[in-house]
C-alpha positions, 0 to 999 in steps of 0.5 A: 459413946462413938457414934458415926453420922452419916449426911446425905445433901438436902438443905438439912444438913445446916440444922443437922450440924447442930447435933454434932455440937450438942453431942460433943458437949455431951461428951460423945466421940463423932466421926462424920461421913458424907455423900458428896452432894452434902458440901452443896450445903454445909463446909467440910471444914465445919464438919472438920471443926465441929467433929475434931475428926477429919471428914470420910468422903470417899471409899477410895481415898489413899490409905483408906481402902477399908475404912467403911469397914473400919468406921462401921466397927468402931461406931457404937451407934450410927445416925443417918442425918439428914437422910435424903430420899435418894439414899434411903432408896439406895439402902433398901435396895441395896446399892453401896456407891459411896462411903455413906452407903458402904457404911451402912450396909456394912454396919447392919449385920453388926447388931448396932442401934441405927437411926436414920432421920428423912428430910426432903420435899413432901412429894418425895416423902410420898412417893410409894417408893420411899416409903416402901424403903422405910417399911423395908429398912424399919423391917430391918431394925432401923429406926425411923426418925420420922419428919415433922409436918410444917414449913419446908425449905421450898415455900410448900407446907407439907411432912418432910420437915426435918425431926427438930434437934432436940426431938432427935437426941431425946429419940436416941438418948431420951430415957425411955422405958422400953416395953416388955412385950411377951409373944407366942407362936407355932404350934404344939406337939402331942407326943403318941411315941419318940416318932410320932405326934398329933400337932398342926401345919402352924409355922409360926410366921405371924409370931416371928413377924409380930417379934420382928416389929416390934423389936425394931420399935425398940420393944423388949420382946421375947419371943416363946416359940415352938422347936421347928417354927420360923425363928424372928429375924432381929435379935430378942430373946428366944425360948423354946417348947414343944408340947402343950405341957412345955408351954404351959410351963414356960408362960407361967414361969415367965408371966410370974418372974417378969413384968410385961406390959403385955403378950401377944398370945399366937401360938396354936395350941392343940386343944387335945393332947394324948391320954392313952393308946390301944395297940392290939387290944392293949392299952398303952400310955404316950412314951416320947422315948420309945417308938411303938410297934407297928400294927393294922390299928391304933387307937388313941383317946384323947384328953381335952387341954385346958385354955391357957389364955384364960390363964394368964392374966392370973400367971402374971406378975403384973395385974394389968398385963394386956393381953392379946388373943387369937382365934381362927374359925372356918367361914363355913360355921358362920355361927359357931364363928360369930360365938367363939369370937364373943366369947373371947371378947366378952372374958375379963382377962381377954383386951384384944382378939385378933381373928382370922378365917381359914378360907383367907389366908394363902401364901399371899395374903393374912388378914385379920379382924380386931375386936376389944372394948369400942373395937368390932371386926377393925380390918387390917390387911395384913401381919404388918398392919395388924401390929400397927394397931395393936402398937397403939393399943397397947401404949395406951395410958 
C-alpha cells in the first residue's frame, strides 16, 4: 500500500517515526510531508532515511508546484500523525497554508481511508474548538485515532497522549470485522393516480445523518431511502423505493440475502395505503400510469398496511439481528404517547425505540428519548447524540 504521512510539530513526532520503520518492514511504500514546525523535533534526514523518499516541505518548491495534488493521488491512504491542535483546526475550517494542509484537503474528495492521530496537551485537546473540529472532519469521514490518557511530555497527567505505535497500525490495518448496519429513511408514497399521492413532510434527514456516522466509523452501512429524501453524504451503498409495497420488498430481499448485524428502522412509513377511489359515483382502482379526471369530489378508501418492523426480525437472515425502531407521537395524547411506546418496547423483535415528539423538533433542534431492555426515555440532544448511544449498544457482545 502507498500511504502518505503527514506530521504536524509536537514533541510527538520522535515516537510517530517509529511507524514509518514498521511499515516499511511490512512492505508499504511511505512518502512524508511536514509542517515546517516538525523539524523542531525530529531531523529531516531521518525522515529522509527512515522513508527512502526525500521529504515534501513546501508547496512552492522548484519543479514541484503541483505536488500536494500529485501526493494526494498517488497515496492510497493518508495518516496525519502526530496531528497538532493547530492543524486540525486549520483542516476543519478550511485553511490550506502549507503542504500538510493543501494535501489533505486535496485528498478528501478523493474517497480515501484517512486517519488523523491528535497529541498535544490536555487543555488543548479540551478546547471547545478542537474538539468541534474533530466532530466536524469525523463528520467528514476521517477517522479519529484518538489520544490515550497518561504521562505527557509536559509533566501534567491528562488525555493528549499520543495513540501508542501498535494501537495505531492495529486501527488501520488490524483485521477487523466491519459491521454491516441496515438503515431506513424518508417516507412512503401512496399512489391515488401518476400525479397524485398521500405521503408525509419526512425528509429523510435523520437516516441520511445516522448513515453518515456510522460510515465514517468505518461501518458497512446501506442505506434504503425514499426517491426524494436527502441522500448520505459519504459514499455506502444506496437503494431506493418509493411506495410502501416497494419498501417491503426491498427489506425482505436484503434482510434474507445479507448478514446484518443490525437496522436502524427510520423510515416513515404510512400507515394506510389506497384501496379504491370513488369519482362521480364511480369506483375506480389506484392507477400510477394514468392521472385521474378532475372532478368537484374524490373519495378514497383507504386500507390499513401492515407493520413492518414487526417483520424483520423474521426476514432476516441473521436470528439475532438488533433492531432498532421509531416512533413519533404528539405530546397532546400524553397517554396514547406513554402506550405506543410500551408497546414497541415491550415486542420480542423490537431492542431499541428511539422516540420523539412532534412539538420539539424545529429546524434547529431533534431530540430523542432511548428506550430497550434497563434503558427508560435515555435523553440524547440530538441526531449526533442519538448514534453515539446506539454505537455502544449496538457493538455489544
Amino acid at each position: 500500500m502507498k500511504i502518505l504521512i503527514l506530521m504536524s510539530g509536537s514533541i510527538a513526532c520522535a515516537k510517530a517515526t517509529g511507524l514509518i520503520s514498521l511499515w516499511k518492514k511490512a512492505g508499504h511504500e511511505i512518502k512524508i510531508a511536514c509542517t515546517a514546525s516538525t523539524f523542531e523535533f525530529v531531523g529531516q534526514a531521518t525522515l529522509e532515511g527512515l522513508s527512502g523518499h526525500p521529504v515534501l516541505t513546501s508547496v512552492f518548491a522548484e519543479n514541484e508546484m503541483m505536488e500536494h495534488i500529485h501526493i494526494s493521488r498517488w497515496a492510497d491512504c493518508l495518516v496525519l500523525v502526530p496531528a497538532t491542535a493547530n492543524v486540525i483546526n486549520k483542516l476543519s475550517a478550511g485553511i490550506a497554508d502549507d503542504i500538510v494542509t493543501t494535501s489533505w484537503i486535496a485528498a478528501l474528495s478523493l474517497n480515501k481511508p484517512m486517519y488523523l492521530a491528535p497529541a498535544m496537551n490536555t487543555m488543548m485537546w479540551n478546547y471547545p474548538a478542537t474538539q468541534n473540529s474533530l466532530e466536524k472532519l469525523q463528520q467528514w469521514g476521517v477517522q479519529i485515532l484518538r489520544p490515550n490518557s497518561g504521562d505527557l511530555a509536559c509533566g501534567e497527567k491528562g488525555s493528549g497522549r499520543l495513540m501508542e505505535i501498535e494501537a495505531i497500525n492495529q486501527s488501520i490495518f488490524g483485521k477487523k470485522h466491519k459491521q454491516k448496519l441496515l438503515i431506513t429513511a424518508g417516507g412512503t408514497r401512496e399512489y391515488i393516480d401518476g400525479v397524485r399521492y398521500i405521503g408525509n413532510l419526512s425528509t429523510g434527514r435523520t437516516g441520511a445523518e445516522m448513515a453518515d456516522y456510522f460510515t465514517s466509523q468505518a461501518y458497512d452501512v446501506t442505506w434504503l431511502g425514499a426517491s426524494n429524501a436527502i441522500q448520505p453524504k459519504l459514499p455506502c451503498t444506496k437503494i431506493r423505493y418509493e411506495t410502501f409495497d416497494e419498501l417491503s420488498k426491498a427489506l425482505q430481499s436484503l434482510l434474507q440475502s445479507n448478514h446484518y448485524e443490525s437496522i436502524i428502522h427510520a423510515a416513515a412509513i404510512s400507515d394506510f395505503s389506497v384501496a379504491e377511489i370513488t369519482i362521480n359515483k364511480q369506483k375506480i382502482k389506484a392507477d400510477r400510469q394514468n392521472k385521474l379526471p378532475t372532478s368537484d369530489t374524490m373519495q378514497l378508501q383507504l386500507k390499513k398496511n401492515p407493520k413492518l418492523v414487526s417483520q424483520l426480525l423474521g426476514w432476516s437472515k441473521n436470528k439475532k439481528l438488533k433492531v432498532v425502531a421509531f416512533k413519533l407521537t404528539n405530546s397532546k395524547d400524553h397517554d396514547q404517547q406513554k402506550q405506543a411506546i410500551e408497546k414497541l418496547v415491550n415486542q420480542a423483535s423490537i431492542d431499541y425505540v428511539a422516540h420523539n415528539d412532534l412539538s420539539a423538533i424545529s429546524q434547529n433542534a431533534h431530540p430523542f428519548h432511548l428506550y430497550g431492555d434497563k434503558l427508560n426515555g435515555v435523553y440524547c440532544a440530538s441526531i449526533r447524540e442519538l448514534c453515539h448511544q446506539l454505537e455502544a449498544l449496538l457493538v455489544e457482545k
